[in-house]
One Martini backbone bead per residue (centre of mass of N, CA, C, O) as a GRO file, in nm:
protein
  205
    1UNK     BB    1   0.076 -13.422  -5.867
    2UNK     BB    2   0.087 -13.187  -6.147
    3UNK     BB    3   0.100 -12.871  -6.218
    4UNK     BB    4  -0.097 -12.907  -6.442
    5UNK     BB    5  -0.336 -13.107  -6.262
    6UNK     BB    6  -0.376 -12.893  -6.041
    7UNK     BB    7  -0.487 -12.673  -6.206
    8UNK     BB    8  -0.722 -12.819  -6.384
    9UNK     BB    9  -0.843 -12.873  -6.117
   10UNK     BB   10  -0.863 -12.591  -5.988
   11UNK     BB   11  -1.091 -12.496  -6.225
   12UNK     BB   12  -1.296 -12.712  -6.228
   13UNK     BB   13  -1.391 -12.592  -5.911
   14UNK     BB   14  -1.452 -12.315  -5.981
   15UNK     BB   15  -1.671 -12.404  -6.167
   16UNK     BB   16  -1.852 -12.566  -5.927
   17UNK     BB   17  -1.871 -12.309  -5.739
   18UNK     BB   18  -2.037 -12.138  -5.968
   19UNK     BB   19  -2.303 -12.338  -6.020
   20UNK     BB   20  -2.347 -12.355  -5.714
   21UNK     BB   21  -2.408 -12.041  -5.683
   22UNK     BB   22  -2.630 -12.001  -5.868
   23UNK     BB   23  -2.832 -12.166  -5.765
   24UNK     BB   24  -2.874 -12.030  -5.494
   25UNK     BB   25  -2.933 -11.766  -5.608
   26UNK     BB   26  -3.225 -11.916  -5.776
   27UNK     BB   27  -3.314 -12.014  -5.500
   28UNK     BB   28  -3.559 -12.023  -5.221
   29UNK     BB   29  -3.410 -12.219  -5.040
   30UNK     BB   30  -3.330 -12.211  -4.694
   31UNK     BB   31  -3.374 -11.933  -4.548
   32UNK     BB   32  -3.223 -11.955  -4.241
   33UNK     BB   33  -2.969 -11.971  -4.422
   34UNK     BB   34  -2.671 -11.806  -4.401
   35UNK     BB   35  -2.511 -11.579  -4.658
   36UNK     BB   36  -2.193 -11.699  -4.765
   37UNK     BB   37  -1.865 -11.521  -4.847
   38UNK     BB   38  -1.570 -11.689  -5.037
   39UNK     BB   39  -1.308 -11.645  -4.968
   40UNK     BB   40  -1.018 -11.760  -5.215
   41UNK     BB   41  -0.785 -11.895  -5.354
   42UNK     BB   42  -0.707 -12.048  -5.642
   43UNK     BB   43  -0.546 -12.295  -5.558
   44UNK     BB   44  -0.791 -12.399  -5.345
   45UNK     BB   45  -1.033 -12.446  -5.559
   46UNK     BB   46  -1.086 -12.778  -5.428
   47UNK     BB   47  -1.081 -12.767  -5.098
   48UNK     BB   48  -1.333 -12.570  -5.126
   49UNK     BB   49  -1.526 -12.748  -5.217
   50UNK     BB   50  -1.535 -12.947  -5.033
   51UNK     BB   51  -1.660 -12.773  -4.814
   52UNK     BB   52  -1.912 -12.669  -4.956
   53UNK     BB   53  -1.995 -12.998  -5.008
   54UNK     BB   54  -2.039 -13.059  -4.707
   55UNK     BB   55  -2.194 -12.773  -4.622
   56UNK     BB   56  -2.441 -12.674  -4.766
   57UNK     BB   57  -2.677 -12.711  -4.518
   58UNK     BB   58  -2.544 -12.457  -4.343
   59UNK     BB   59  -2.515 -12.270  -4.604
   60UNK     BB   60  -2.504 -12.003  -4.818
   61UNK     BB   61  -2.241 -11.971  -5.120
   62UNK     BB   62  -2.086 -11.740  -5.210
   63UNK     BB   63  -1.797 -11.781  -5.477
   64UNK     BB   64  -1.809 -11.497  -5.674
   65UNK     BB   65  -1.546 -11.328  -5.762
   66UNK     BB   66  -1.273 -11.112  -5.826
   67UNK     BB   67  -1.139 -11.033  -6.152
   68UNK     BB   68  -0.938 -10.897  -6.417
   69UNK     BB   69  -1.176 -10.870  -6.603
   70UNK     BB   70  -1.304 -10.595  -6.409
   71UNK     BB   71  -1.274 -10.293  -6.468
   72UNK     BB   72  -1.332 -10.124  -6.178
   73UNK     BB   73  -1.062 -10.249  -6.049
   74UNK     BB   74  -0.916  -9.983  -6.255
   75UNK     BB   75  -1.001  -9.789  -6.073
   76UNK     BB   76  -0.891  -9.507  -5.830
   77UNK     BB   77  -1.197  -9.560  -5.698
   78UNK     BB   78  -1.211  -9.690  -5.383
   79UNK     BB   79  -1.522  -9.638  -5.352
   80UNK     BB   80  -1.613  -9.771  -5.620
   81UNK     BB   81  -1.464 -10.077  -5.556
   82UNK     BB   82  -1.609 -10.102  -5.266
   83UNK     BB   83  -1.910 -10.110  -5.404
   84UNK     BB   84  -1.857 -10.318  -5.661
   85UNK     BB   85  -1.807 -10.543  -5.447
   86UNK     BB   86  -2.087 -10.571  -5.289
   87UNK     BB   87  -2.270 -10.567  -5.542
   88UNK     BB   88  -2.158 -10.805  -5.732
   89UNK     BB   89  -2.047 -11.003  -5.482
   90UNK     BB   90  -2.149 -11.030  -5.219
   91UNK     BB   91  -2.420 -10.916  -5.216
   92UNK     BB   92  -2.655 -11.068  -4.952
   93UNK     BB   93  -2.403 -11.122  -4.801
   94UNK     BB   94  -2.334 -11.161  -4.402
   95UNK     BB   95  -2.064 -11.349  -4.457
   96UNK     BB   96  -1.711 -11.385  -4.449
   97UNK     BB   97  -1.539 -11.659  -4.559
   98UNK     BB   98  -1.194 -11.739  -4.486
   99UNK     BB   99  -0.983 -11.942  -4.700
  100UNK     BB  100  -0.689 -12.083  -4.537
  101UNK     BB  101  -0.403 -12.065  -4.735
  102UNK     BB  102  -0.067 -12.036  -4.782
  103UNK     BB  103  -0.111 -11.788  -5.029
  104UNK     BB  104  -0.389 -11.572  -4.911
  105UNK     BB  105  -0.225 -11.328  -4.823
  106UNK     BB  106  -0.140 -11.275  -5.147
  107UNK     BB  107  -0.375 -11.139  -5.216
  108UNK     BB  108  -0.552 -10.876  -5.315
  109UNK     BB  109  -0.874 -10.969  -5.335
  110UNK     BB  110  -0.928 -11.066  -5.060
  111UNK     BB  111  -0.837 -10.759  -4.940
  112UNK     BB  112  -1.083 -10.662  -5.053
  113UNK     BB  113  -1.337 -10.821  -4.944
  114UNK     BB  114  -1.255 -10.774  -4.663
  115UNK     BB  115  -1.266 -10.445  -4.692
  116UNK     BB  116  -1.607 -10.464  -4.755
  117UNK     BB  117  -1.698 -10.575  -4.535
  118UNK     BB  118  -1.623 -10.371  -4.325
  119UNK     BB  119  -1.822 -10.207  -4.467
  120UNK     BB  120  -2.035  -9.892  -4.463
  121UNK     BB  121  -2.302  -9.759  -4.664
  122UNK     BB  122  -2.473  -9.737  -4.941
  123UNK     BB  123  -2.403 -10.036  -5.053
  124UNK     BB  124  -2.273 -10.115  -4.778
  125UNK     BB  125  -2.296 -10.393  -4.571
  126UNK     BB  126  -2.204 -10.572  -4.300
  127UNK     BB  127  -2.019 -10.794  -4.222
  128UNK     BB  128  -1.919 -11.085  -4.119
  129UNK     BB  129  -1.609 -11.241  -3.994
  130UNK     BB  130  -1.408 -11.566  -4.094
  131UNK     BB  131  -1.182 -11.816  -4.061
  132UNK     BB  132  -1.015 -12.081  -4.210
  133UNK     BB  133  -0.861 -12.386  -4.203
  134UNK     BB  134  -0.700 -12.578  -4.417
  135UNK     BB  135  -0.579 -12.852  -4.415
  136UNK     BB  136  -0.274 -12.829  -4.558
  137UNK     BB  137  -0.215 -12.625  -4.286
  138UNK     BB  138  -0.242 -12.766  -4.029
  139UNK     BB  139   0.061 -12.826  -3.955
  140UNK     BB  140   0.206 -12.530  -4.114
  141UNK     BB  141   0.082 -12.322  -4.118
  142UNK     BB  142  -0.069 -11.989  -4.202
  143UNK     BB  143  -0.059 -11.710  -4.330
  144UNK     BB  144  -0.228 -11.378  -4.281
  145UNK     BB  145  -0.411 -11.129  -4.354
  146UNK     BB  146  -0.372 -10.850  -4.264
  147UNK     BB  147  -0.668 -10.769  -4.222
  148UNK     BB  148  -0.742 -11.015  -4.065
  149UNK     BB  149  -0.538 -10.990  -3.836
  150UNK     BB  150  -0.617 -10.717  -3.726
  151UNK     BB  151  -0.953 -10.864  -3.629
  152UNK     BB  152  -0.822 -11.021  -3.412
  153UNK     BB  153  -0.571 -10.848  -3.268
  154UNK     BB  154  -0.385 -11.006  -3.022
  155UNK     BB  155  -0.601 -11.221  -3.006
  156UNK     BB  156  -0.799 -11.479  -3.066
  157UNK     BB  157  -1.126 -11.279  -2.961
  158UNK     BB  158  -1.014 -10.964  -2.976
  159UNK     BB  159  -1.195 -10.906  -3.216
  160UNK     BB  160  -1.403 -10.914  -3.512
  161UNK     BB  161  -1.309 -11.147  -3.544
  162UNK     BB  162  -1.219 -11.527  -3.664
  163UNK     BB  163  -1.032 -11.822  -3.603
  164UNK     BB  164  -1.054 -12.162  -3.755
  165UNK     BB  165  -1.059 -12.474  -3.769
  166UNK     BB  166  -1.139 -12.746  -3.914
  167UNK     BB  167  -1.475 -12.866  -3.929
  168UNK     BB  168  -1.650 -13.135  -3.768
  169UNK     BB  169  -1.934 -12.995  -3.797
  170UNK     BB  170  -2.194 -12.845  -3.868
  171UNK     BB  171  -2.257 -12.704  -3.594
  172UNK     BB  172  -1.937 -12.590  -3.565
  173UNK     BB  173  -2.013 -12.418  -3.815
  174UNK     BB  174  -2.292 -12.270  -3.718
  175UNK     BB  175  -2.142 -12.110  -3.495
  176UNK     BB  176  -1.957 -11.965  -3.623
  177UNK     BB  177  -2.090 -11.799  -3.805
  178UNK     BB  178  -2.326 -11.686  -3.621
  179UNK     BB  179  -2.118 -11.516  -3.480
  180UNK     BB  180  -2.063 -11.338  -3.695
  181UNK     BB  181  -2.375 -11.252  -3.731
  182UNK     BB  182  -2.319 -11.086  -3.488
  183UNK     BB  183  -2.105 -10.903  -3.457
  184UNK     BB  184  -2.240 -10.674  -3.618
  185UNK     BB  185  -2.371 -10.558  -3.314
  186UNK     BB  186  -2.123 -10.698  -3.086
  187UNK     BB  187  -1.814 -10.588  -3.261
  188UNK     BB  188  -1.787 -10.356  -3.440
  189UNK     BB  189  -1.595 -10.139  -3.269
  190UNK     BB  190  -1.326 -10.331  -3.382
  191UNK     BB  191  -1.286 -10.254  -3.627
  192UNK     BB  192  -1.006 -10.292  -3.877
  193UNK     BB  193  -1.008 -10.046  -4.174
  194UNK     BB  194  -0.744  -9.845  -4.248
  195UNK     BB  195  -0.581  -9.998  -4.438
  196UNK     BB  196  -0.462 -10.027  -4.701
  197UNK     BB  197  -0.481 -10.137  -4.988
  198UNK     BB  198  -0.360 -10.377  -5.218
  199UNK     BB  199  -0.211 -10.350  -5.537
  200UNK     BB  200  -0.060 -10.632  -5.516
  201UNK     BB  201   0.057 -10.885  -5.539
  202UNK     BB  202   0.231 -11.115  -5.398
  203UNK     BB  203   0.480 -11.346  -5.303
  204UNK     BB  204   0.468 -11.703  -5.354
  205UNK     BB  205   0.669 -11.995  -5.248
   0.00000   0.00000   0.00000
């Protein structure tokens, strides 16, 4: 595939990612199932559909970030910027899935998703987090963003996240999730989330 293909291809999936997270978003079916915001570089928005189509009947996906056009992100007001995008993107979702590929580290906007899950506030309620290891980077391993790394611990399972291979059946995503979900009342304690955020996309190549 051409990068010209790759681009194409992963614009298309943006696409039909947005499609999906509407749907559910005004659907009020399978109440049961946690509301999962989906954070992720957009280079991966193909391996990333494929995953919310392959799982979506495991968790209900929110899945439209944070973009370049929205005025908020220009605000010097770090507690006003990390306010709408609770309100705004990751809206009613209980856990943050961040979906790890090679340059995930690398993206400021996952930064900010990261550090308003972990936040408590007038606007924020606690998300839980964990991360998904994406197909691609399973032989070479992928760095983690900074602070997703952070509440890992000193070794995943030390600290208020969880970091995950990719999930070999529903039943395996669905208590991955729940950990997350449960961790907001049993893990809180170790948030690691002082972290300056971001300010700019990192270069990967």
């Amino acid at each position: 595939m051409t990068s010209f293909e790759r681009i194409y291809a992963n614009r298309q999936a943006e696409r039909e990612l947005r499609r999906i997270s509407n749907y559910y978003a005004s659907s009020k079916d399978a109440p049961t199932r946690h509301k999962c915001f989906i954070s992720y570089h957009r280079a991966d928005a193909t391996e990333v559909l494929k995953f919310v189509q392959r799982f979506e009947q495991t968790f209900i996906p929110r899945v439209i970030g944070i973009t370049e056009d929205d005025p908020a992100i220009n605000s010097n007001n770090t507690e006003y910027i990390m306010d709408t995008i609770r309100e705004k993107y990751l809206s009613d979702s209980t856990v943050t899935i961040v979906m790890v590929g090679s340059c995930t580290w690398s993206r400021k906007f996952i930064d900010w998703e990261i550090y308003s899950s972990l936040r408590r506030g007038k606007v924020n309620r606690l998300n839980g987090v964990m991360g998904v290891e994406l197909p691609s980077v399973k032989d070479s391993g992928a760095k983690l963003p900074d602070r997703f790394s952070d509440n890992l611990g000193k070794r995943n399972g030390d600290g208020y996240a969880r970091y995950w291979s990719y999930p070999r059946s529903d039943q395996a995503l669905r208590d991955c999730i729940q950990d997350a979900f449960d961790s907001r009342e049993t893990r809180d304690e170790l948030i690691a989330n002082s972290r300056s955020r971001k300010v700019r996309n990192s270069n990967c190549d």
